[in-house]
C-alpha positions as CSV (number, residue, x, y, z in Angstrom):
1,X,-11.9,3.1,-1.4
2,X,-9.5,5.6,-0.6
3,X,-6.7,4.4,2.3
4,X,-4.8,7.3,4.0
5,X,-1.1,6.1,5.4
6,X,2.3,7.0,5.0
7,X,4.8,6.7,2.0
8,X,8.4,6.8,2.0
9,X,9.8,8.8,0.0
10,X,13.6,9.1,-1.2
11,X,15.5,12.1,-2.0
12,X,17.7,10.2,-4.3
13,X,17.1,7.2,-7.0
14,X,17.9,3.7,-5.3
15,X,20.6,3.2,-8.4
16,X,22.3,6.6,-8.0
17,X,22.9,5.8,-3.9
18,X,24.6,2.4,-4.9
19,X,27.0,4.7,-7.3
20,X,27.9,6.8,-4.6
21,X,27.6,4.5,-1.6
22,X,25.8,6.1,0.4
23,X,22.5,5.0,2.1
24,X,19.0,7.4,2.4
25,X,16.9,6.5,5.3
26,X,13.7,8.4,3.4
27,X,11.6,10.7,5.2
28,X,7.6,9.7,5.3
29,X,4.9,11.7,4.2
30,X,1.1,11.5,4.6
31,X,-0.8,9.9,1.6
32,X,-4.1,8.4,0.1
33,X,-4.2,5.5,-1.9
34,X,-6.7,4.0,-4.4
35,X,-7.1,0.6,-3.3
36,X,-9.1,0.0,-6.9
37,X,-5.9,0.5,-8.6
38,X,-3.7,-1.8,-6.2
39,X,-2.4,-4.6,-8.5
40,X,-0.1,-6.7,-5.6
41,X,1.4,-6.1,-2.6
42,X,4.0,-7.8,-0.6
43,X,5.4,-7.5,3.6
44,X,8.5,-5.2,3.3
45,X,10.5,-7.3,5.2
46,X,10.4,-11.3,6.0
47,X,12.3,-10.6,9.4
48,X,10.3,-9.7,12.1
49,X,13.6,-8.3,13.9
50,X,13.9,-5.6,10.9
51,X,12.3,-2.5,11.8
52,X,10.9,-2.9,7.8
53,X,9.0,-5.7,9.0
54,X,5.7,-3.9,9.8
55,X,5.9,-1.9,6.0
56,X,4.1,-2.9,3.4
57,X,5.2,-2.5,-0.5
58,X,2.1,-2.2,-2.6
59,X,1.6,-2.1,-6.5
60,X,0.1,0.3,-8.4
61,X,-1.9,-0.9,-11.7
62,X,0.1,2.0,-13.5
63,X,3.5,0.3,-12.7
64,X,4.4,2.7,-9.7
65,X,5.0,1.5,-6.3
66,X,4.9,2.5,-2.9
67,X,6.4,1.5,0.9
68,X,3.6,2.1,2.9
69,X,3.3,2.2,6.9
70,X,0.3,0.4,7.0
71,X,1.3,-3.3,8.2
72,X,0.7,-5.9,5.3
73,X,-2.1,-8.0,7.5
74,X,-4.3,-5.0,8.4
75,X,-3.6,-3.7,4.3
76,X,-4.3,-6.9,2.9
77,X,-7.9,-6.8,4.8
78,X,-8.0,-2.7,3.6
79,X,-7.9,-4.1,0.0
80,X,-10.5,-7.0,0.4
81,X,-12.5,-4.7,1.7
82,X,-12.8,-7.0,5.3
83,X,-11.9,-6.6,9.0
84,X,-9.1,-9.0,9.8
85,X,-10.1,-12.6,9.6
86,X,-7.2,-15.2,11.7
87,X,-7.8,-18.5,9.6
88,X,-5.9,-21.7,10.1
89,X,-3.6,-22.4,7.3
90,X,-4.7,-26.7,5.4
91,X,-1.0,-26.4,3.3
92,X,1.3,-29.7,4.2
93,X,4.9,-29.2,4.3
């Protein structure tokens, strides 16, 4: 299944903005994705106050990886191939 969303893209490698200190906000650009060749994915941010919050990072079976705009509850149900399902979590803590 092919999903279309946004990537962020950089104009400069993460390591070479550390060297120089200076930050890259990105620009986004309109993409597909394979969802067949999505390995892993993760939320973007663990705070909901972060405006990173609502990106999601996926991983690519071919080691490349993407920031996404698609949040990661409604691309986690994209990859299963499902509509969003609310279940109550059984875990103790």
């Amino acid at each position: 299944m092919i999903h279309e969303c946004k990537v962020l893209c950089n104009t400069m490698q993460e390591e070479q903005l550390e060297d120089l200190g200076i930050s890259d906000p990105g620009v986004w650009v309109d993409a597909a994705i394979e969802t067949d060749a999505i390995i892993a994915m993760k939320r973007k941010s663990p705070e909901k106050t972060n405006d990173e919050y609502f990106a999601t990072t996926v991983y690519m079976d071919n080691t490349d990886m993407f920031v996404i705009d698609t949040p990661f509850h409604i691309m986690l149900s994209v990859w299963r191939g499902k509509s969003p399902i609310k279940r109550e979590s059984k875990a103790k803590l």
